[in-house]
C-alpha positions in Angstrom: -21.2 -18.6 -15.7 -19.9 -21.8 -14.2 -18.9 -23.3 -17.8 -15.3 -22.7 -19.4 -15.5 -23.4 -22.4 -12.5 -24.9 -24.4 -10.5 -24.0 -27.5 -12.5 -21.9 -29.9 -15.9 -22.9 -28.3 -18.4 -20.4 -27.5 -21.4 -20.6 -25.3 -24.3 -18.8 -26.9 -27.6 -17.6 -25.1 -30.2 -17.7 -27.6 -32.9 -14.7 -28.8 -36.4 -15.2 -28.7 -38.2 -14.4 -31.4 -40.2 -11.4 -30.5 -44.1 -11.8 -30.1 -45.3 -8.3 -29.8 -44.6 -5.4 -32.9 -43.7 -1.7 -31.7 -46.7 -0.9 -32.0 -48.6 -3.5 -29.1 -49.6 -5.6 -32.1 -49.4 -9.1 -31.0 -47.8 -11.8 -33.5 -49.4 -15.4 -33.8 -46.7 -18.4 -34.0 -46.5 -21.8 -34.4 -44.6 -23.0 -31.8 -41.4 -21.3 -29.8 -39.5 -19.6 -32.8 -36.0 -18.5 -32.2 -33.7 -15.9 -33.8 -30.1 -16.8 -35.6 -28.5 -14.2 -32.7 -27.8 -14.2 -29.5 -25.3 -13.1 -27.2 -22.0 -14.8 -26.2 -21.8 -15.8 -22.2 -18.9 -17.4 -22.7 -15.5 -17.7 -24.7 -12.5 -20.3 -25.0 -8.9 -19.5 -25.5 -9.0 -19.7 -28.9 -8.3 -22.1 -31.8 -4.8 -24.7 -31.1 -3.4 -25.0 -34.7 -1.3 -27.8 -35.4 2.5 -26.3 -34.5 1.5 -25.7 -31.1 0.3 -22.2 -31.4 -3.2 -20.5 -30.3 -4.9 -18.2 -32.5 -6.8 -16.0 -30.4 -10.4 -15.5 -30.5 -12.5 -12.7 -33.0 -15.5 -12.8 -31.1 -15.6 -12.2 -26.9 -18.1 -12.3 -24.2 -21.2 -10.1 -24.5 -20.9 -10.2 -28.6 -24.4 -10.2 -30.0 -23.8 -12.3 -32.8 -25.4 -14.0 -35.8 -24.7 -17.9 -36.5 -26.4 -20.2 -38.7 -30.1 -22.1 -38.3 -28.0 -25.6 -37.6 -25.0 -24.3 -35.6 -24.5 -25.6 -32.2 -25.7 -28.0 -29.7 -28.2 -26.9 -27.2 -27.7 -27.9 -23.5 -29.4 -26.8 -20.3 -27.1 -25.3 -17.3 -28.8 -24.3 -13.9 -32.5 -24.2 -15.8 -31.2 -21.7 -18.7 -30.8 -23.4 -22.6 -27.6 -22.2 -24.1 -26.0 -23.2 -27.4 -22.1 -24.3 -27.6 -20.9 -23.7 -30.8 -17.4 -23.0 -32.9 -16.2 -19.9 -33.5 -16.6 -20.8 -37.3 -20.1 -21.3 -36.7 -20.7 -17.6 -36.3 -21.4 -15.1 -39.4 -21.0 -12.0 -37.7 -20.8 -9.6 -34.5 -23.9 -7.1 -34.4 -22.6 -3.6 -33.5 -24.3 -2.0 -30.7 
């Protein structure tokens, strides 16, 4: 990825909602939903506090994480739509 982010800024590539079941059923939406996950593409340093110091980051790239329904702001980079976000904004790291 081109994009560094800065500080404790993440850039998050969204999950699609899937539209098929296991089973080859296939699922009727309104609209393009998204999932609250995605996967981290890219990290910042971490968070400057106020002395100076840098608290390294929790999360890293290639995380699968979970963040909230209004976290981030979406942008588009070389055709793909990625979300930047804080690292406060996530709620977890999903285990593979």
């Amino acid at each position: 990825m081109k994009l560094r982010p800065l500080s404790d800024c993440i850039v998050v590539k969204q999950h699609e909602e899937e539209t098929k079941t296991a089973s080859g059923l296939i699922l009727a939406f309104e609209g393009s939903q998204k999932k609250f996950q995605g996967e981290i593409m890219a990290c910042g340093t971490g968070e400057i506090r106020e002395n100076g110091t840098v608290r390294p980051m929790c999360v890293k790239t290639g995380d699968v994480i979970l963040f909230g329904e209004y976290s981030g702001q979406k942008f588009k980079l070389e055709g793909q739509e990625y979300l930047m976000m804080k690292e406060r904004d996530v709620i977890g790291v999903i285990d593979k």
